[in-house]
Structures are given as structure tokens and as C-alpha cells.
MDAnalysis code that builds the backbone (N, CA, C; Angstrom):
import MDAnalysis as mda
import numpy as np

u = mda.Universe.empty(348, n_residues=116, atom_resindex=np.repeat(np.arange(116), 3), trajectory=True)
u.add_TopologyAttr("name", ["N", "CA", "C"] * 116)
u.add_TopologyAttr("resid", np.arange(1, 117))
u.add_TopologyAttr("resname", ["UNK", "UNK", "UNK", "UNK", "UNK", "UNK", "UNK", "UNK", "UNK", "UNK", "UNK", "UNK", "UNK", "UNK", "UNK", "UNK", "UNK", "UNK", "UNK", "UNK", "UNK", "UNK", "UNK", "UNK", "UNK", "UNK", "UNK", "UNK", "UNK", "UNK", "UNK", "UNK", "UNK", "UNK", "UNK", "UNK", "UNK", "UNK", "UNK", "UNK", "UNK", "UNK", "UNK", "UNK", "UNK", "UNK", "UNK", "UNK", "UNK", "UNK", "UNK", "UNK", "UNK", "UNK", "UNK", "UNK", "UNK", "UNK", "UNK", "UNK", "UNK", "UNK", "UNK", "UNK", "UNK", "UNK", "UNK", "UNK", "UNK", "UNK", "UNK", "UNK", "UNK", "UNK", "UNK", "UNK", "UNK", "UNK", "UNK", "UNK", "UNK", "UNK", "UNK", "UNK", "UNK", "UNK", "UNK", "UNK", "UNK", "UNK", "UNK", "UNK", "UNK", "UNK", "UNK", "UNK", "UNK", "UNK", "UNK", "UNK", "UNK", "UNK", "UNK", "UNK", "UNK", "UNK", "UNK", "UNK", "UNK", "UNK", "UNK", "UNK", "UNK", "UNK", "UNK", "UNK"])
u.atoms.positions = np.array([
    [24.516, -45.517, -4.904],
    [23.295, -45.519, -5.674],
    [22.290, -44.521, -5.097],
    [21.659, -44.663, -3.690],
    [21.625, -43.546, -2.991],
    [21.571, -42.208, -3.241],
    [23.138, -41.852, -3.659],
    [23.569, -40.192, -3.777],
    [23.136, -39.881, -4.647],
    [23.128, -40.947, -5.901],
    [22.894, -40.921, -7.157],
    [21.735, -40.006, -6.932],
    [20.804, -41.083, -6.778],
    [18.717, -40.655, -6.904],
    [19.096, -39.428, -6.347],
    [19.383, -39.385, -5.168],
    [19.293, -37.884, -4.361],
    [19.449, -36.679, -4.818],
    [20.753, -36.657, -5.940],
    [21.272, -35.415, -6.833],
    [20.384, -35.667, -7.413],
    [20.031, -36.511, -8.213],
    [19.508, -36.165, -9.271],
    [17.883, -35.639, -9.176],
    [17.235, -35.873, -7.906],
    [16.260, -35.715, -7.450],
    [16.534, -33.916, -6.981],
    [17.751, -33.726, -6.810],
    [18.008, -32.191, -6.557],
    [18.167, -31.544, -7.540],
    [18.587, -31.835, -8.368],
    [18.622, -31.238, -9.719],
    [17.889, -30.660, -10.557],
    [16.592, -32.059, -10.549],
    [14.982, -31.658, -11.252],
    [14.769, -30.242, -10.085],
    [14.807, -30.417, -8.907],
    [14.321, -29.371, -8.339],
    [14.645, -28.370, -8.348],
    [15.966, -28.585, -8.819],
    [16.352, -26.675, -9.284],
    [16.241, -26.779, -10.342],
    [16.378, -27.600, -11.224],
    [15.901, -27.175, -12.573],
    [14.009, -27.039, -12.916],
    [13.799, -27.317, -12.051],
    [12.246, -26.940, -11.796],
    [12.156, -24.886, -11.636],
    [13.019, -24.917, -10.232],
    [12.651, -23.476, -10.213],
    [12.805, -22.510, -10.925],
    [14.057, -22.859, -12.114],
    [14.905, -21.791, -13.322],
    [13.550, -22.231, -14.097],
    [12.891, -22.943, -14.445],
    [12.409, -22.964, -15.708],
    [10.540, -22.930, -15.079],
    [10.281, -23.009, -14.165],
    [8.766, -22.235, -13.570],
    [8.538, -20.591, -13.856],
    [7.635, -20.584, -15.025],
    [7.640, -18.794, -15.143],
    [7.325, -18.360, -14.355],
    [7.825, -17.538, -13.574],
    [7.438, -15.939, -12.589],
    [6.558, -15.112, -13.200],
    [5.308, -14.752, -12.338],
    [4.332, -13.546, -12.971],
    [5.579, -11.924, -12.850],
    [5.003, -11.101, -13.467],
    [5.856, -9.977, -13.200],
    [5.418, -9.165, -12.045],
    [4.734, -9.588, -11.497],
    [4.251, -8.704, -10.559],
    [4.771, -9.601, -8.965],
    [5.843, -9.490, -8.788],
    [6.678, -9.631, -7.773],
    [5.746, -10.677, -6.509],
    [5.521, -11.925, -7.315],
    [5.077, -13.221, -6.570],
    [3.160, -12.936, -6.742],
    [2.778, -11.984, -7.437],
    [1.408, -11.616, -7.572],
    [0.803, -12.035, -8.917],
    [-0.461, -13.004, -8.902],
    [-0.820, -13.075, -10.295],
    [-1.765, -12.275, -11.069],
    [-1.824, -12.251, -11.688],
    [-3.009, -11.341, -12.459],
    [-4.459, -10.905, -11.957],
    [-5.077, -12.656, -11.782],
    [-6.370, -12.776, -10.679],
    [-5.788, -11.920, -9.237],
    [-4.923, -11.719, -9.195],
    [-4.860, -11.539, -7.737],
    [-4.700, -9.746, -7.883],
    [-3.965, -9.163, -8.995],
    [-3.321, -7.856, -9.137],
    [-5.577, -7.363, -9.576],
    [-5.976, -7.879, -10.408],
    [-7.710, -7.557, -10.664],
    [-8.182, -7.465, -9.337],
    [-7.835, -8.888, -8.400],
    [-8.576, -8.315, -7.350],
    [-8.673, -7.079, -6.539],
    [-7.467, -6.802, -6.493],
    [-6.798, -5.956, -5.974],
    [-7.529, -4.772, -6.217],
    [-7.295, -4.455, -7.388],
    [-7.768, -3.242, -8.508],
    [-10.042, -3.623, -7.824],
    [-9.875, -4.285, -8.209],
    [-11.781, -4.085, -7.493],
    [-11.611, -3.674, -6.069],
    [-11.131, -4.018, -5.440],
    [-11.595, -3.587, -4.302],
    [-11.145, -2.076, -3.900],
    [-10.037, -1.342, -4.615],
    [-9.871, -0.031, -4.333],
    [-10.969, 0.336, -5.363],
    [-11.445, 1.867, -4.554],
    [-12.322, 3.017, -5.634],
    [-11.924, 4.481, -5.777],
    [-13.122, 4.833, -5.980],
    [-12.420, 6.298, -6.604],
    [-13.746, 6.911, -5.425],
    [-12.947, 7.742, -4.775],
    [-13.710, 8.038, -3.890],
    [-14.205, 10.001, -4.110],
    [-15.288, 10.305, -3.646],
    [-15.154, 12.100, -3.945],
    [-14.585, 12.689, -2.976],
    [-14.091, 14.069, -3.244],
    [-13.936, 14.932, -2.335],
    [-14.945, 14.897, -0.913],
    [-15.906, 15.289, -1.487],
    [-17.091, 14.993, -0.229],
    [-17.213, 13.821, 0.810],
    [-17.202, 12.923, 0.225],
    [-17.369, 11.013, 0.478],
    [-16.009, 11.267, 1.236],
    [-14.871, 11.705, 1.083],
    [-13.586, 11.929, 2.077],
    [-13.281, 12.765, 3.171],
    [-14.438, 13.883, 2.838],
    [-14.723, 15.081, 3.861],
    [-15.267, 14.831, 5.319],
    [-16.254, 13.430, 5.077],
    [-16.992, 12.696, 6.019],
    [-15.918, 12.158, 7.247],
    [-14.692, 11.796, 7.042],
    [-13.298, 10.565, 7.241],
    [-12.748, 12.088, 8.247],
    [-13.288, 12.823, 9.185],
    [-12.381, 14.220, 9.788],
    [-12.223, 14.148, 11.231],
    [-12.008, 12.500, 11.590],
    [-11.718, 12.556, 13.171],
    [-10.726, 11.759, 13.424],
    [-10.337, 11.499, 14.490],
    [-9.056, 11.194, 15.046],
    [-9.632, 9.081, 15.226],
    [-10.728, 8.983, 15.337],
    [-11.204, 7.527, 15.029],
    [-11.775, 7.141, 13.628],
    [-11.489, 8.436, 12.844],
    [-11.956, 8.129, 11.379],
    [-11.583, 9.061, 10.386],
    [-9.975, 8.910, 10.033],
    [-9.148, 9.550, 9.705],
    [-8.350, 9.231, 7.928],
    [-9.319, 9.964, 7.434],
    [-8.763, 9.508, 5.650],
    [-8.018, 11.096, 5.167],
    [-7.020, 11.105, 4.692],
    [-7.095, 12.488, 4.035],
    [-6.272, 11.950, 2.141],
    [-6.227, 12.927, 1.574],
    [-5.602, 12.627, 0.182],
    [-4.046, 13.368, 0.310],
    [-3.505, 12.646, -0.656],
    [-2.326, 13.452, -0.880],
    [-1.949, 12.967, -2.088],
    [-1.727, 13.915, -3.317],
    [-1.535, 13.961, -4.653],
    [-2.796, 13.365, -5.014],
    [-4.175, 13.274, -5.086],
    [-5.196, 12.689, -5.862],
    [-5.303, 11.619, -5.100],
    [-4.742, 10.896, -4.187],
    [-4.491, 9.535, -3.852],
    [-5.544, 9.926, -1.942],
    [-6.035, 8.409, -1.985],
    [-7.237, 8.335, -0.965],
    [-6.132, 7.678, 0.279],
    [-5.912, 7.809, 1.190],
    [-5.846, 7.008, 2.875],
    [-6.029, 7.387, 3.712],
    [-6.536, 6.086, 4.338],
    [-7.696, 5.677, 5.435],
    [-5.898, 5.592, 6.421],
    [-5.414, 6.792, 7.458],
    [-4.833, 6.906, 7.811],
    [-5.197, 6.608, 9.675],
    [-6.078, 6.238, 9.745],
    [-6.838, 5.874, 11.092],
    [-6.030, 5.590, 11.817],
    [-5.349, 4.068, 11.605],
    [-4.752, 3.326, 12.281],
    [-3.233, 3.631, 12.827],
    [-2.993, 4.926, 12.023],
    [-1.696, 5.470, 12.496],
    [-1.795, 7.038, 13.238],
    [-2.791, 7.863, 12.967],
    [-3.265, 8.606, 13.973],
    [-2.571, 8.953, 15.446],
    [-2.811, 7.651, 16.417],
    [-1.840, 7.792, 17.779],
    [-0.142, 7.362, 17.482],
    [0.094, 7.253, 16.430],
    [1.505, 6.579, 16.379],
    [2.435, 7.576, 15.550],
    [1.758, 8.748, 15.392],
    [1.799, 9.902, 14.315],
    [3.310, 10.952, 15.090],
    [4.292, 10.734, 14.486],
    [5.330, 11.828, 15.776],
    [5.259, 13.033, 15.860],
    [4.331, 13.275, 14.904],
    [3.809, 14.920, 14.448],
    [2.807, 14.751, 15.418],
    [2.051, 14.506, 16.906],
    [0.765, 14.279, 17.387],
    [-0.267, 14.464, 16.534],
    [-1.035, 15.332, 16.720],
    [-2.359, 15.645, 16.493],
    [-2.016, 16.824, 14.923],
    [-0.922, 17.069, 14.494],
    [-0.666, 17.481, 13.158],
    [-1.105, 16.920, 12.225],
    [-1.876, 15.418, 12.365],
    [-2.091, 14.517, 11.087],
    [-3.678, 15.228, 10.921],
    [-4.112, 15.551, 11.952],
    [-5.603, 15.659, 12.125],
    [-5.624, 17.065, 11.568],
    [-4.890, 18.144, 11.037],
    [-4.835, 19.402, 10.511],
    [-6.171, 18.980, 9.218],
    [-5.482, 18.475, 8.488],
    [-6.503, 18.364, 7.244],
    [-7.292, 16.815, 7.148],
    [-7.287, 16.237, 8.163],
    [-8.335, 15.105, 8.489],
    [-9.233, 15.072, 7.275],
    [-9.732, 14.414, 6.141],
    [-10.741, 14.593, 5.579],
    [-10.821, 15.676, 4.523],
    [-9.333, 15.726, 4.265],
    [-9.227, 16.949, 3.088],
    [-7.726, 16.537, 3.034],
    [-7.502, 17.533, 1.517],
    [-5.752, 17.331, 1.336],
    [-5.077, 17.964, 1.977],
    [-3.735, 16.936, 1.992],
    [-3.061, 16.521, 3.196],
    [-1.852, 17.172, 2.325],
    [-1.519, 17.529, 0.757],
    [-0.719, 16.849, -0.002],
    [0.259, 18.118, 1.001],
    [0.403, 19.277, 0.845],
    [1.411, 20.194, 0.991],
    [2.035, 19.810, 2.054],
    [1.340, 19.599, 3.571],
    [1.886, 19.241, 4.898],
    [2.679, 17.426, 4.464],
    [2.035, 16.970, 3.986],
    [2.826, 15.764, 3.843],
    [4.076, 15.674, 2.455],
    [4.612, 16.363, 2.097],
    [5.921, 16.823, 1.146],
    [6.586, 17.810, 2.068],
    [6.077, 18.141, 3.550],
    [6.894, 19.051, 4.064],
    [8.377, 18.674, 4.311],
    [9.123, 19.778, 4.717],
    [10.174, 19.203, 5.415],
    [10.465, 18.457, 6.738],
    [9.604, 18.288, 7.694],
    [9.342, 17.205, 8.377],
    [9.216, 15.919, 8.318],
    [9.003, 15.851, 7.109],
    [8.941, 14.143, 7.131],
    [10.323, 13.753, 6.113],
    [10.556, 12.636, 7.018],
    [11.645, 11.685, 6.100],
    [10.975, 11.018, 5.493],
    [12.212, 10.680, 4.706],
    [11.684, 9.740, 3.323],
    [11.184, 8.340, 3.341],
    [11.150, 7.670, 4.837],
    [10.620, 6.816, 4.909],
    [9.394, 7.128, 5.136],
    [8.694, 7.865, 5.255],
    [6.984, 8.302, 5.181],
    [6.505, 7.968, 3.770],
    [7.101, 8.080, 2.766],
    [7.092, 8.229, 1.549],
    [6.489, 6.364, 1.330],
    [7.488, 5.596, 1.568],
    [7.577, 3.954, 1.856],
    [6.146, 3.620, 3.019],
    [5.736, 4.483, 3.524],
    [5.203, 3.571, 4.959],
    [3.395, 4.049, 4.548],
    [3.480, 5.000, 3.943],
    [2.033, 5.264, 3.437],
    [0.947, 4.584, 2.558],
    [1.884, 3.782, 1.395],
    [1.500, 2.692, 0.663],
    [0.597, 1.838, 1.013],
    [1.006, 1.268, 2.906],
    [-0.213, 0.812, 3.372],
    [-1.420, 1.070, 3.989],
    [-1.355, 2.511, 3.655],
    [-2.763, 2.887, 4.483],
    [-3.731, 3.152, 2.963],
    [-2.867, 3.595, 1.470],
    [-4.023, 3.295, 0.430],
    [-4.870, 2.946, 0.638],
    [-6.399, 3.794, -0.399],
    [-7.690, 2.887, 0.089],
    [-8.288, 3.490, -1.402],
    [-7.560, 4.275, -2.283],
    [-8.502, 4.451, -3.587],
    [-7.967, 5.760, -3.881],
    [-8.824, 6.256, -5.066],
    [-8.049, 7.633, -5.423],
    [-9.263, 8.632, -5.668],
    [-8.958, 10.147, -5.881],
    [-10.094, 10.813, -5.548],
    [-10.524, 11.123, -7.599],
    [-11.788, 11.232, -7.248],
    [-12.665, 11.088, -8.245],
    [-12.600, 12.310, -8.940],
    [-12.050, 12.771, -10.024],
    [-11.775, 13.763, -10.517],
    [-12.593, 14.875, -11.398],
])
């Protein structure tokens, strides 16, 4: 009697998870994808020009804003990141130096896009 309740108590629970809609945004809800969207901006050329040191380090690449600070000393290129500190970055960063995991690892330094 036992096993009984138990399956069947397992059952609802997977039949819980097949039939709970998923947002499409990969465990993210809407309120949460808006928030998101407010808190990045559109930043200017100028307003990014300010971001040109090695403790305050934003540059663009393709139109796109990051606040690249925090990777600065961890950079295997040294002090190559700091070339265009505060200006576009885009040509040196599509170089042939970087692997394609740069491509993946930049996503988190996003901070907004440049104001056109």
C-alpha cells in the first residue's frame, strides 16, 4: 500500500514537470528579461572615452559597451587590452590572437551599447 502512494506520489511529480510551462528564455521570466533590459544603457562615445585606465577599463566592440575592468590583470595579451581603453576595441578584438572562446567569455563583462 506504501509503494502504491509513493509511485503515485512520483508520478504527479513528473507529471507536474512535463506539463509546468517553461518561459523561453532559458529559466528567465519576462519581469526578469525587462529587468535586465533597464538596467543596461546606451552609452556615448564620449561617456566611454572617460573608462581609459587600467582601474577603469570599458572599450566597445561592434557598437557593443564593456566595462572590461575586472579582467584587465588576467588579460594574456598584458597591457594590449589597454591599447584602445575607452575607445573601439572592435578590430584588435576579431584579431587573430584571440580564440574563440573570447568570443563566449565577453558576454559577461556587457554593460550597454553605444549610442548611435
Amino acid at each position: 500500500m506504501e509503494m502504491i502512494a509513493v509511485a503515485l506520489l512520483l508520478a504527479a511529480l513528473l507529471g507536474a514537470l512535463f506539463l509546468y510551462p517553461r518561459s523561453a528564455g532559458k529559466g528567465k521570466t519576462e519581469g526578469d528579461l525587462q529587468t535586465i533590459a533597464k538596467k543596461l544603457k546606451t552609452y556615448t562615445k564620449e561617456e566611454v572615452s572617460l573608462h581609459n585606465k587600467r582601474d577603469d577599463c570599458w572599450i566597445i566592440v561592434k557598437d557593443k559597451v564593456y566595462n572590461v575592468t575586472p579582467y584587465v590583470e588576467e588579460h594574456p595579451g598584458g597591457d594590449a587590452i589597454l591599447n584602445h581603453a575607452g575607445g573601439d576595441s572592435t578590430e584588435g578584438f576579431f584579431g587573430p590572437q584571440h580564440a574563440t572562446r573570447v568570443f563566449d567569455m565577453v558576454d559577461e563583462f556587457y554593460i550597454g551599447d553605444v549610442k548611435l
